[in-house]
N, C-alpha and C positions, 0 to 999 in steps of 0.2 A: 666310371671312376678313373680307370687306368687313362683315359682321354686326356681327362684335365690333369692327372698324376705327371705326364709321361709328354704330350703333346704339348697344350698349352703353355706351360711356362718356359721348354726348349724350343718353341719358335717366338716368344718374347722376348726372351735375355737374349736370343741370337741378334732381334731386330734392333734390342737395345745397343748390345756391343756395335754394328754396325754403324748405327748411328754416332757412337760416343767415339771409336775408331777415325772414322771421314770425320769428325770434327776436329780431332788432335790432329791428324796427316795436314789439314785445311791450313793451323796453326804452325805449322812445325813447315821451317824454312828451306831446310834442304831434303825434307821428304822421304829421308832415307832411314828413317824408323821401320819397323818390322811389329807387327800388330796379331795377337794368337789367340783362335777358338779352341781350346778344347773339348768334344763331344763325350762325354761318359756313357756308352753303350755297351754293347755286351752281347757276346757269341747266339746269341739267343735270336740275334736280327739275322743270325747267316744260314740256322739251325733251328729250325720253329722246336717244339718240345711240347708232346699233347697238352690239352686241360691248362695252355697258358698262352695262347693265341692270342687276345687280346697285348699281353705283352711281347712276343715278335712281332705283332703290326706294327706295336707303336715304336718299337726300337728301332724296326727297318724305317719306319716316315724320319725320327731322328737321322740314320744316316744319310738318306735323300736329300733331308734340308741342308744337313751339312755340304753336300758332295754338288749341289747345286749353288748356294751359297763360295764355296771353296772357287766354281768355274765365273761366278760372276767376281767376284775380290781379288782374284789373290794378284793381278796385276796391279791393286792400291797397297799392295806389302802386308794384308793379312793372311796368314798363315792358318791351315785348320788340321785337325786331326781328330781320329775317329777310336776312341779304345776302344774296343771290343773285346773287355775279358774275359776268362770261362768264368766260375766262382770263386766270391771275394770273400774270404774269410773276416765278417763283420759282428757277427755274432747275431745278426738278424732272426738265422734259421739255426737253430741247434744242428750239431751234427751233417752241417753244412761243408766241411772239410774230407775234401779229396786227394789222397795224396799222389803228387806229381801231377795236379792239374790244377786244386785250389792257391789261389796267391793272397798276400798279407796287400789291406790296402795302401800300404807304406812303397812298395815295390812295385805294386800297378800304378802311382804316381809319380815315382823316380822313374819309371820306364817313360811314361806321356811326357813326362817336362825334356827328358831325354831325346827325346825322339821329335819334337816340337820344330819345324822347320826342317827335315830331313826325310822324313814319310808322313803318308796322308792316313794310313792305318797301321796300327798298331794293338796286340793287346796286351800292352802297362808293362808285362814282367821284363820284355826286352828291349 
């Protein structure tokens, strides 16, 4: 499950944007647009965590695609970045909140857009 969860649709939308990216740059006459992946991963690809393997496989093959993708594009002006937060207070898992490490997902967003064209990783809060 976590395969098709986790793999299959982050190296779709990757191949989509790709595509949809080189087609506008194709269009666009002076070329000098700036074009952005952002990856939504999580500490968990740095730091496996028993009894959830499966999930740091599949988060580390996300950052790979990206960080391979990142070295073939980014001379066509797309931009990538990889969050990698600890835990997002989403309300998914009860009692999910750590304090001075869990972040709101409002703030691991402001952080990615922030940091979009200025580092390749980040995670969200800064």
């Amino acid at each position: 499950m976590e395969l098709n969860l986790n793999l299959k649709p982050m190296t779709l939308l990757t191949k989509y944007a790709r595509n949809a990216f080189a087609e506008q740059m194709d269009r666009s006459k002076q070329g000098k647009e700036r074009f952005g992946i952002i990856n939504m991963s999580g500490l968990i690809s740095l730091y496996p965590i028993p009894n959830v393997s499966n999930c740091s496989g599949t988060k580390k093959y996300e950052d790979t695609l990206i960080r391979t993708f990142e070295k073939s594009y980014f001379e066509r002006n797309i931009d990538t970045l990889i969050v990698q937060p600890g835990p997002v207070e989403t309300g998914l898992i009860d009692n999910l909140t750590i304090p001075g490490v869990s972040c709101l997902p409002e703030a691991t967003v402001r952080g990615a857009l922030g940091n979009l064209g200025l580092l390749n990783t980040c995670n969200g809060a800064t």
